[in-house]
C-alpha positions as CSV (number, residue, x, y, z in Angstrom):
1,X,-139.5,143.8,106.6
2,X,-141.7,146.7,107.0
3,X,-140.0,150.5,105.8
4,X,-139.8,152.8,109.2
5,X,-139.5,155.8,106.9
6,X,-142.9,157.0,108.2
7,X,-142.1,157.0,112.1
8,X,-142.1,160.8,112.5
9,X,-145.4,161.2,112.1
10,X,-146.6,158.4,115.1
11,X,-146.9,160.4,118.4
12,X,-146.5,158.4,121.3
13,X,-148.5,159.5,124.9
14,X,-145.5,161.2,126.7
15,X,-145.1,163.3,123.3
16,X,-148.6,164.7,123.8
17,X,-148.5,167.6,126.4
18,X,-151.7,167.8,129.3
19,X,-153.9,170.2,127.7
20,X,-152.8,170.3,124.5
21,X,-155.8,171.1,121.4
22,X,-154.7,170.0,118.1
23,X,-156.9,170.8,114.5
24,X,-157.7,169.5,111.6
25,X,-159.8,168.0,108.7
26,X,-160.8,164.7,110.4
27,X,-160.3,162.2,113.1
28,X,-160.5,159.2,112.9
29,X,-160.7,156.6,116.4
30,X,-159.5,153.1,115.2
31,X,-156.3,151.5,113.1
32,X,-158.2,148.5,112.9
33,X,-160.0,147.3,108.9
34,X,-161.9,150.6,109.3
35,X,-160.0,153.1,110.6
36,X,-157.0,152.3,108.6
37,X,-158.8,152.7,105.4
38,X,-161.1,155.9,106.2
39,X,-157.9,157.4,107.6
40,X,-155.5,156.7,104.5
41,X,-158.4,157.3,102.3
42,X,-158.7,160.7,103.2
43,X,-155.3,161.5,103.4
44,X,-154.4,160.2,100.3
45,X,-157.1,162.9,99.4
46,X,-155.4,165.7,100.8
47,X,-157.2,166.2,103.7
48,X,-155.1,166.7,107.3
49,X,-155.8,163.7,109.4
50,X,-155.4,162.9,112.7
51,X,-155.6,158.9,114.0
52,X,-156.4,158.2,117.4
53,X,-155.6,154.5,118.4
54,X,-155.6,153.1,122.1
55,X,-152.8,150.7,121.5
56,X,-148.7,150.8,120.7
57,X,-147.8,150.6,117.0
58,X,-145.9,147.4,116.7
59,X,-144.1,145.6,113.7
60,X,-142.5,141.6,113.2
61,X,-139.4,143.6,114.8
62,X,-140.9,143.7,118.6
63,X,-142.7,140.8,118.4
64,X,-141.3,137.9,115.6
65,X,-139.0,137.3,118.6
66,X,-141.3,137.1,121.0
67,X,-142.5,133.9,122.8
68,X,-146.6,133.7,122.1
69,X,-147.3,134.5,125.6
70,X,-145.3,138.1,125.4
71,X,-147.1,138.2,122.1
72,X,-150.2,137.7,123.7
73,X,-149.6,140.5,126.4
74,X,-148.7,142.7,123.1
75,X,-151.1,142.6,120.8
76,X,-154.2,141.2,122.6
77,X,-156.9,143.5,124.7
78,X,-156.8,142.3,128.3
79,X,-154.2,139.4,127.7
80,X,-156.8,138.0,125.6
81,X,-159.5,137.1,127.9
82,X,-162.5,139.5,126.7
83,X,-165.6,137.4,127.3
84,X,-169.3,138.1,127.1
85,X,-172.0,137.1,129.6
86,X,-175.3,135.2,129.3
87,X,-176.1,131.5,129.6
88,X,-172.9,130.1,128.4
89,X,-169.1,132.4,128.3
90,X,-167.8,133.2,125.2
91,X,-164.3,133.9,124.9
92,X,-163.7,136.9,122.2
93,X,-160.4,137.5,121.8
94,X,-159.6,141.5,120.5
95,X,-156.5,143.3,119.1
96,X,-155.5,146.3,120.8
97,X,-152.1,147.7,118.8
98,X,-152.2,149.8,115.7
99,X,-154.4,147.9,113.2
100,X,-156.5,146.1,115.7
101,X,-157.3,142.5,115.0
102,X,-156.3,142.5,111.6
103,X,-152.7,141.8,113.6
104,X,-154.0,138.7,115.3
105,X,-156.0,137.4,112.6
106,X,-154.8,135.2,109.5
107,X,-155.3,137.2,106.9
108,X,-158.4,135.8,105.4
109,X,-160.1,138.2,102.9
110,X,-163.3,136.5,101.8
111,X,-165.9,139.1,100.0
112,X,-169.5,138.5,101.4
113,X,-171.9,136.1,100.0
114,X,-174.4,137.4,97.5
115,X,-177.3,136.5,99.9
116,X,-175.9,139.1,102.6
117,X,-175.5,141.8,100.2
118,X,-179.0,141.6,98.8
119,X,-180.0,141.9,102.5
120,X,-178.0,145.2,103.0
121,X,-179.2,146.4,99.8
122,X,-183.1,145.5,100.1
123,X,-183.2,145.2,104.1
124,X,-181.5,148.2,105.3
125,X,-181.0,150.7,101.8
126,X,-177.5,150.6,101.5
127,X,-177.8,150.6,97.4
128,X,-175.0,153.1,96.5
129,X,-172.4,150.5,98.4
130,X,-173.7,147.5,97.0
131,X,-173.6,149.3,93.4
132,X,-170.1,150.2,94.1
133,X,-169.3,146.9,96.1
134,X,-167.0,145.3,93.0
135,X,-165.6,148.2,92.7
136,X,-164.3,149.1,96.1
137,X,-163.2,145.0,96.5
138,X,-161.1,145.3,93.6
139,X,-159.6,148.5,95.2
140,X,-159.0,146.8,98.5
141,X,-158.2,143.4,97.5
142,X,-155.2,145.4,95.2
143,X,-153.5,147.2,97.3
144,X,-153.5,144.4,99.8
145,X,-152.1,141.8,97.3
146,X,-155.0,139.8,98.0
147,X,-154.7,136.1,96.4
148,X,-155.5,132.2,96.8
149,X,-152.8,130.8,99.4
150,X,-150.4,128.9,96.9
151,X,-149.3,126.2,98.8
152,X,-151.4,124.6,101.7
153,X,-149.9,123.0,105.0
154,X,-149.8,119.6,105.6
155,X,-152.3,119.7,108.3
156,X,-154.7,122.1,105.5
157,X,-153.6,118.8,103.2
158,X,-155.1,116.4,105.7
159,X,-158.4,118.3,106.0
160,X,-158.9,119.0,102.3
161,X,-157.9,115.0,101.8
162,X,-160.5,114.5,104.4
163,X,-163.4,116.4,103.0
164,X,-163.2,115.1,99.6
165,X,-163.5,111.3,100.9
166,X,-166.4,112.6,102.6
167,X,-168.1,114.5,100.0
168,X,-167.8,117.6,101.4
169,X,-167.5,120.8,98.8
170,X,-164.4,123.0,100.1
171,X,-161.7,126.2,98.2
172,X,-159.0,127.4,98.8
173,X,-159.0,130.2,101.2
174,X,-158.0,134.1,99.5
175,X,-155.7,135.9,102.2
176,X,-154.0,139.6,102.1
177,X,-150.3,139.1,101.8
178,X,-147.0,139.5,100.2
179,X,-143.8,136.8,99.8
180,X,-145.4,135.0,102.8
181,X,-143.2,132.6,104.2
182,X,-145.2,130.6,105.9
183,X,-144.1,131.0,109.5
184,X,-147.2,129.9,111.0
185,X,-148.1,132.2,113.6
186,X,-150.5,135.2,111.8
187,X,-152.4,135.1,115.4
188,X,-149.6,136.1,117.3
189,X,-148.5,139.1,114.5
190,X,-146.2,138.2,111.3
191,X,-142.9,138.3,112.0
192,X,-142.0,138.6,108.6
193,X,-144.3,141.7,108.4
194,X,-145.9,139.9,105.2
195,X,-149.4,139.7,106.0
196,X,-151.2,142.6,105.4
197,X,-152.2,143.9,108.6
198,X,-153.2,147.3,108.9
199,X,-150.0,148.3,110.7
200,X,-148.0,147.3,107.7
201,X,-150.3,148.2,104.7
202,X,-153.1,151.1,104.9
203,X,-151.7,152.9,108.3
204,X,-148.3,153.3,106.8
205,X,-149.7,154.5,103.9
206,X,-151.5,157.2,105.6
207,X,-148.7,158.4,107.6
208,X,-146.4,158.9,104.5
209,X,-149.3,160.9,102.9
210,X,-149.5,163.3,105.9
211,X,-151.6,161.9,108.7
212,X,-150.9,162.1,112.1
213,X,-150.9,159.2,114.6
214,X,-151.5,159.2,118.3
215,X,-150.4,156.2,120.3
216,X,-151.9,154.7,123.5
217,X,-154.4,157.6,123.0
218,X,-157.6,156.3,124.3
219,X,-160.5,158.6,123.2
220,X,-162.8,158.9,125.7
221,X,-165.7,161.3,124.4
222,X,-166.7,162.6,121.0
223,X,-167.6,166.4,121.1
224,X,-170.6,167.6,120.1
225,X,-172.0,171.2,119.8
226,X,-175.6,172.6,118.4
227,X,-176.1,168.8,116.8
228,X,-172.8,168.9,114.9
229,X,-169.2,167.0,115.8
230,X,-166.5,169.3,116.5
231,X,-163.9,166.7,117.8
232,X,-162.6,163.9,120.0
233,X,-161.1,163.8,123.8
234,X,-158.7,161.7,125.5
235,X,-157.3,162.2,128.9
236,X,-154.3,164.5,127.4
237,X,-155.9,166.3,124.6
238,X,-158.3,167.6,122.5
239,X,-158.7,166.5,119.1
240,X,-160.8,169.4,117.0
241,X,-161.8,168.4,113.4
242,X,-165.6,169.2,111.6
243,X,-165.2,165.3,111.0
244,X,-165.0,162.2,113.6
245,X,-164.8,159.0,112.4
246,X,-165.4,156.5,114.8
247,X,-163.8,152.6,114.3
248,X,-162.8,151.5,117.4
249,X,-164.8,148.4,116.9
250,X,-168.1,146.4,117.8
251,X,-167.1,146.3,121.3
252,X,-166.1,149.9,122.1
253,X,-167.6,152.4,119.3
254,X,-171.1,152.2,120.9
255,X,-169.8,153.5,123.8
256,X,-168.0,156.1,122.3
257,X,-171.2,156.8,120.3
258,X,-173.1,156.9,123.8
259,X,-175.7,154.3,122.7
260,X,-176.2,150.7,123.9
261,X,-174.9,148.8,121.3
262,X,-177.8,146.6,119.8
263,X,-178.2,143.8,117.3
264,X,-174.5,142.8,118.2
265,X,-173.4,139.5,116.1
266,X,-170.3,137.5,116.1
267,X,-169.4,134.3,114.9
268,X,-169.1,131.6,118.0
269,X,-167.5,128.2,117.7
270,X,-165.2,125.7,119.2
271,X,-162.4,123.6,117.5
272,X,-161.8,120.1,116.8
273,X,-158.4,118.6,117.9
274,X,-157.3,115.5,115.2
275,X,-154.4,113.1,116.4
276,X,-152.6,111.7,113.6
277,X,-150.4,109.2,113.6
278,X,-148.6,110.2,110.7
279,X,-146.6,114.1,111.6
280,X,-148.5,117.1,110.7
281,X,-146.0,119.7,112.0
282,X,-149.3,122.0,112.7
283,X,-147.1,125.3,112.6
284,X,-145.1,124.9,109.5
285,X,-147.3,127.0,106.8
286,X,-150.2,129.4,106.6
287,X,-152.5,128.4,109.1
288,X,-155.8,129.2,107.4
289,X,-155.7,128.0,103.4
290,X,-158.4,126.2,103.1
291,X,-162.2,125.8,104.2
292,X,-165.5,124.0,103.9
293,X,-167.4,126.7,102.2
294,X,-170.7,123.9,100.9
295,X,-172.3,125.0,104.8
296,X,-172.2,128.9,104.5
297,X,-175.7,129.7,102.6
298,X,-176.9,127.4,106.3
299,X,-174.1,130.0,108.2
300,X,-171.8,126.9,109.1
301,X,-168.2,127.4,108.4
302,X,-165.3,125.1,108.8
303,X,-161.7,126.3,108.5
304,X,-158.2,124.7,109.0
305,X,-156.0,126.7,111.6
306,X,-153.0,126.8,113.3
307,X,-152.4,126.8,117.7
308,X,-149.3,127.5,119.2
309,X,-148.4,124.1,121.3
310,X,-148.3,126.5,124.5
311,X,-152.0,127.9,123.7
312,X,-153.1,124.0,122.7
313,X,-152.3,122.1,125.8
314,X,-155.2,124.5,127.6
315,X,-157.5,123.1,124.6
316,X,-156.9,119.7,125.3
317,X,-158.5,117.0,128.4
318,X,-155.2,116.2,129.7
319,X,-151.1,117.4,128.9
320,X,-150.3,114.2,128.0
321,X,-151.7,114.5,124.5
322,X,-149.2,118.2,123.8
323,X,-146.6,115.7,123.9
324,X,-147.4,114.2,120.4
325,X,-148.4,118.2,119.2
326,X,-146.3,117.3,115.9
327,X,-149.1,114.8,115.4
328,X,-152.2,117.3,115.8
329,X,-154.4,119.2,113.2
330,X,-156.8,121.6,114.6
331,X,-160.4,122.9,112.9
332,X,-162.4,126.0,113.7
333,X,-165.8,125.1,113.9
334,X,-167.6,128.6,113.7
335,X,-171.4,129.9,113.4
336,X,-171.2,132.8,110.6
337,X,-175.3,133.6,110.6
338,X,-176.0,133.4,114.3
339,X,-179.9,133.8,115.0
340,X,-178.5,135.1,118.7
341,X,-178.1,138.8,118.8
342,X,-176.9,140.4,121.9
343,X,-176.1,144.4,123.4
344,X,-173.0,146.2,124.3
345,X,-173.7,147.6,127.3
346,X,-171.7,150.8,129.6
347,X,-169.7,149.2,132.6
348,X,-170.0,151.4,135.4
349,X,-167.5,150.0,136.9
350,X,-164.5,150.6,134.3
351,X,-163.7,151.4,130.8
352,X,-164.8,148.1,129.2
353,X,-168.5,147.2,128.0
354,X,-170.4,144.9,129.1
355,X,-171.6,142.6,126.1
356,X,-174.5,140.2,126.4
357,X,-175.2,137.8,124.7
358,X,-177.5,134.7,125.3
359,X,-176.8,131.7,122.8
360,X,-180.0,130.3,121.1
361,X,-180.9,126.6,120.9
362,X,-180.4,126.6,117.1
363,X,-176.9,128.3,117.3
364,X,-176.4,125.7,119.8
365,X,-177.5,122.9,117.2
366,X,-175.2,124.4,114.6
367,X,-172.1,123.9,116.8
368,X,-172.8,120.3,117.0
369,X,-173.3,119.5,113.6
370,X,-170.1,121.4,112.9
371,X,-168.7,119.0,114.8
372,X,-170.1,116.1,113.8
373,X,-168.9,117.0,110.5
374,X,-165.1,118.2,111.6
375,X,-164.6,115.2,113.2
376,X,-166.3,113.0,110.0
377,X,-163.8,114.7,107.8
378,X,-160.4,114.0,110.7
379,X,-161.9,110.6,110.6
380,X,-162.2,110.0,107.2
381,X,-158.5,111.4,106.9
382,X,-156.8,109.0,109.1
383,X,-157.0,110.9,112.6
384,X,-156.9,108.6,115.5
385,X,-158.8,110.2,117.8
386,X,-160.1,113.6,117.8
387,X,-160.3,116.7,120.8
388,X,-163.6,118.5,121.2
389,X,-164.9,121.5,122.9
390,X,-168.5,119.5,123.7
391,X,-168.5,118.5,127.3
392,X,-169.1,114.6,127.3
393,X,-167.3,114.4,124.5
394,X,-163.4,115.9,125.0
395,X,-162.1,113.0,123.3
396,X,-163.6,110.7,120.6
397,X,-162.7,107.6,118.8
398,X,-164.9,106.8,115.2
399,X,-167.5,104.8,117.6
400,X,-168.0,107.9,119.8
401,X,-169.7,110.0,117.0
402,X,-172.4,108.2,116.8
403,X,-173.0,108.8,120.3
404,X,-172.8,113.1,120.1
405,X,-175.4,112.6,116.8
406,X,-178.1,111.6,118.9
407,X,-177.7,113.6,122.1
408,X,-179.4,117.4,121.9
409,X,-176.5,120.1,123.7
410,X,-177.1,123.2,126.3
411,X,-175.2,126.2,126.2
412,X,-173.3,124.7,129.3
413,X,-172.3,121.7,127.4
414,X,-170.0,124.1,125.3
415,X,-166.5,125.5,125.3
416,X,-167.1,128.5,123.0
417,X,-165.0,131.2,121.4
418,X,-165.9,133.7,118.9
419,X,-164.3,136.0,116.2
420,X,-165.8,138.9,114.2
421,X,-167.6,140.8,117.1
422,X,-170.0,143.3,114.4
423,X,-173.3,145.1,113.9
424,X,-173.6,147.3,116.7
425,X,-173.9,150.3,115.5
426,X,-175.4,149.4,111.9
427,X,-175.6,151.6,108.7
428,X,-179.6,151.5,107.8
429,X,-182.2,154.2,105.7
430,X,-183.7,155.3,109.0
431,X,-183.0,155.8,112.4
432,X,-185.4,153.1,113.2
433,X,-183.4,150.7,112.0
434,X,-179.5,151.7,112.6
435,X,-177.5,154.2,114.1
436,X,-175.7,155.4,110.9
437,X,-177.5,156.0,107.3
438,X,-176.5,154.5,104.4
439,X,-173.3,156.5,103.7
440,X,-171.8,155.9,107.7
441,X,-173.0,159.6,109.1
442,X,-174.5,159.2,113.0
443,X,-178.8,159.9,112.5
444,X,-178.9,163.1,114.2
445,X,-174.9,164.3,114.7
446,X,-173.3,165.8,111.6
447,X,-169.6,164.9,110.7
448,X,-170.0,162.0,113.0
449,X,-169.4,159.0,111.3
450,X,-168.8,155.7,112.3
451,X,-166.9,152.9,110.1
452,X,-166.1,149.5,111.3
453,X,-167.1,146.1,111.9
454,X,-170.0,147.4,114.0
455,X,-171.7,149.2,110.9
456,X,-172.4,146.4,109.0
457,X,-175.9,145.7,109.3
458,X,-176.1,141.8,108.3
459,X,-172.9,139.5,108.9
460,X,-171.5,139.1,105.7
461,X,-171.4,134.9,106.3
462,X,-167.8,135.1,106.2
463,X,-164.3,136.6,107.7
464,X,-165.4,139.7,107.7
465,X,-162.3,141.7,107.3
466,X,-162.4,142.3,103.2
467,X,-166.4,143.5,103.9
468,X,-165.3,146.2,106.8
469,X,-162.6,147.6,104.4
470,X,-165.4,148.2,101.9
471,X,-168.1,149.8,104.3
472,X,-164.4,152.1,105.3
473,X,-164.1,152.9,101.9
474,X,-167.5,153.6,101.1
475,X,-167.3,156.4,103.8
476,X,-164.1,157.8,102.9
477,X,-165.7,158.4,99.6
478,X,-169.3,159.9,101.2
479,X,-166.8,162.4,103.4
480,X,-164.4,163.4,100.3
481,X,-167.7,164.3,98.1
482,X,-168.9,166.2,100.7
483,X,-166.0,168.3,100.5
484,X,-165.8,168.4,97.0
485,X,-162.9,166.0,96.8
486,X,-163.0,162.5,95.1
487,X,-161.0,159.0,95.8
488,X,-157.5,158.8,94.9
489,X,-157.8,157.3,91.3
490,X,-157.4,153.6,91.3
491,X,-154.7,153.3,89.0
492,X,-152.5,155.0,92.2
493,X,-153.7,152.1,94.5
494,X,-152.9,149.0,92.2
495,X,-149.8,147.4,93.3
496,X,-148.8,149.2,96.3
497,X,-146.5,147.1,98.3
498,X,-145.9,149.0,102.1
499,X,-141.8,146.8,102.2
């Protein structure tokens, strides 16, 4: 389990007196993939650094005991139930503790495909990252212990066994972790503190090197004075620092940046259910180890994951099928390149934004033929029957997949969810083009930067979690040689292990 040796620098919001101004070198709005880095970054630099994050600071010691429902309430923003608007719902479901979604997801670190990378280079000028990109991978995928999962689950078994007798090219999925013990539930927080979540990893880090954290501390404006930042507010206090780094995430930092959030991206999907008759024991092993990765260059992926039998029985046409859930595999069927691109949007009538978002035909194309091909593969595996979250098509036997290849879907025929909410407030070589230049600095604002999923101006055609941490790092070098400081040396960062 995680060392609590750090726990005297994490402020909670009783411990921060109305009124109260604090100072220093930076602030920085977010634990999530961005926040944490920029912030241990910099005080692993020397610099005095003060972390802002909305949520509690949790470890596998509050909620490995939890049932996934209390987890749920935890670790998830509004119990879980974020959607967008537009022609057809999307649930997007959010972290909200210290280090963000990297707590809910399943530790999938997958760099960017080389086609994405060209874009950010040639499309938008970001050359000095993609120069350095190897270089700050290395340095991320180190300290995190990043590595091929070593042994897959049964149900990742039955999906790989699947795709081969159909053809299909798929890998082994890469995942931050260390002496996992496969307790299959990363979405609902490790209990075993192994996966290398932000709140166990990079924010630790940063505390023992001096930062400062500030718990259920909302910030709720930037301060600006003569066209330069000067700090951060929340309700209690105010935050002073000559630099703000903003990572509080696709959803929020446009808000906090007070600009309607454009060119938002995420990756939308639904799942396919497979009933086996064989057992899979769904939630014995990593959840995510393997993936179809031949359908990523088209912005198609395919991975094996893991649902808690009380979160699957809502996923499936009736309860009586949760009473084999020992016999069930489950695949995410998600849209990585979207052509759809919605706007984050102030809600005036509370704190959350309003995100549009109005699903294109060919998105809606790509979900069925993700389908088609999940189920082909559960098929081709054994599976019985399969679940589905096409309308018309909730349950399928082998004859029934015929029938969804020749029928053309609406946005109303689906049951969608999404991950990886990013690009709203995109790094770019002009203000035309982004909100932020190439090294993360707000057009217009000095020592405003902003550093999270949102600032990457192309979806990286994969989880983007590995390619946030490099866009962090990139800024926390851009701020440090502004200063006259550099990086910690790389030698330091090889091998760290936060038990």
């Amino acid at each position: 389990m995680l060392k609590l040796d750090f726990l005297d620098n994490v402020v909670p919001r009783e411990g921060v007196p109305r009124g109260s101004v604090f100072e220093s070198d930076a602030v920085v709005v977010g634990t999530g993939a961005g926040g944490a880095v920029v912030a241990r970054e910099l005080a692993a630099a020397g610099l005095r650094v003060r972390v802002l994050e909305e949520g509690g600071y949790h470890t596998g010691r509050d909620y490995g005991p939890k049932t996934p429902l209390e987890s749920v309430r935890m670790l998830y923003r509004k119990n879980g139930f974020t959607a967008t608007m537009g022609n057809v719902p999307v649930l997007l479901p959010q972290g909200c503790a210290v280090g963000g979604s990297t707590v809910i997801n399943s530790g999938t670190a997958l760099r960017p495909l080389e086609s994405t990378v060209l874009r950010w280079r040639d499309d938008f000028g970001l050359r000095e990252l993609t120069d350095r990109l190897e270089e700050y991978a290395v340095r991320v995928e180190r300290f995190l212990g990043v590595k091929p999962v070593p042994k897959l689950s049964r149900a990742n078994e039955l999906f790989r066994l699947g795709a081969d007798r159909m053809g299909y090219r798929g890998s082994v999925i890469t995942r931050n972790e260390r002496d996992c013990r496969g307790a299959g539930r990363c979405y609902l927080g490790c209990p075993n503190d192994a996966k290398q979540a932000m709140n166990v990893s990079y924010v630790p880090d940063a505390l023992r090197r001096g930062a400062v954290l500030y718990t259920r501390a909302k910030a709720r404006k930037v301060l600006i004075e003569k066209g330069r930042t000067v700090g951060v507010a929340t309700s209690r206090a105010q935050f002073r620092a000559p630099i703000v780094v903003v990572a509080a995430g696709a959803c929020f930092s446009p808000l906090l940046l007070r600009r309607a959030g454009r060119h938002f991206v995420m990756h939308p999907g639904t799942k396919v259910i497979a009933h086996f008759d064989q057992e899979v024991r769904i939630t014995e092993g990593v959840p995510q180890g393997f993936h179809i990765d031949q359908f990523m260059d088209q912005g198609v992926s395919l991975e094996a994951i893991t649902l808690h039998p009380a979160i699957m029985s809502s996923q499936l046409p009736d309860f009586t099928a949760i009473q084999d859930f020992n016999h069930l595999a489950v695949v995410a069927c998600r849209i990585i390149e979207s052509e759809t691109e919605g706007t984050v949007l102030r809600n005036p009538f509370g704190s959350w934004p309003i995100i549009w978002y109005w699903l294109k035909p060919n998105d809606i194309e790509k979900v069925r033929q993700a389908v088609l091909v999940a189920s082909d593969i559960y098929f081709a595996a054994g599976a019985r029957k399969v679940y589905t979250g096409v309308h018309g098509f909730e349950e399928m036997e082998p004859r029934d997949v015929e029938r969804l290849r020749r029928v053309k879907l609406g946005p109303g025929d689906l049951e969608l969810m999404a991950n990886h909410p990013q690009g709203s407030a995109r790094w770019a070589d002009s203000p035309e083009k982004g909100v932020a230049d190439p090294d993360g600095q707000v057009w217009g604002v000095r020592g405003l930067y902003v550093a999270d999923a949102s600032s990457m101006p192309v979806s990286p055609v994969s989880n983007p979690q590995l390619s946030i941490m490099v866009f962090a790092t990139h800024c926390a070098r851009k701020i440090l040689e502004g200063m006259g400081r550099t990086l910690l040396e790389e030698s330091h960062v090889a091998g760290h292990h936060s038990h």
